[in-house]
C-alpha positions in Angstrom: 0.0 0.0 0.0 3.1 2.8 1.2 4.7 1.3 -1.9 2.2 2.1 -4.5 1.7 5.7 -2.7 5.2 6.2 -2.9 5.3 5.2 -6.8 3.0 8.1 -7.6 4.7 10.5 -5.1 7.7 10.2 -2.6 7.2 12.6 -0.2 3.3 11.6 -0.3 4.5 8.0 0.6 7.2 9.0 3.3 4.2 10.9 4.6 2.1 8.1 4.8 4.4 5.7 5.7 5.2 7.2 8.9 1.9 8.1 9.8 1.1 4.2 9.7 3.7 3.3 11.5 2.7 6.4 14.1 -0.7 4.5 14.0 1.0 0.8 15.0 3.3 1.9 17.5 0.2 4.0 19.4 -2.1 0.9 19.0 0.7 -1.0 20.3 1.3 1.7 23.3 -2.2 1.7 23.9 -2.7 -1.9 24.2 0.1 -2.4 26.5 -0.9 0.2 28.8 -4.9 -1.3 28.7 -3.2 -5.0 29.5 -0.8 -3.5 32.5 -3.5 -1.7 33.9 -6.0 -4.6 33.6 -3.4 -6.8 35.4 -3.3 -4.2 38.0 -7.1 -4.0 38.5 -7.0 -8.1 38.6 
């Protein structure tokens, strides 16, 4: 998906391509913090 962005227009792609990986490591963030927090409450 980045890939074919980034065919059409680099600095589109690197645009999009960090804002993804932005998007996974907060998901990631998030779902630690929900599971430690969980484990605290149990």
């Amino acid at each position: 998906m980045a890939g074919a962005i980034k065919g059409l227009n680099e600095e589109q792609g690197n645009v999009v391509s960090r804002f993804g990986l932005k998007l996974v490591y907060g998901s990631t963030l998030v779902s630690v913090l929900s599971a430690s927090i969980a484990a605290l409450v149990l």
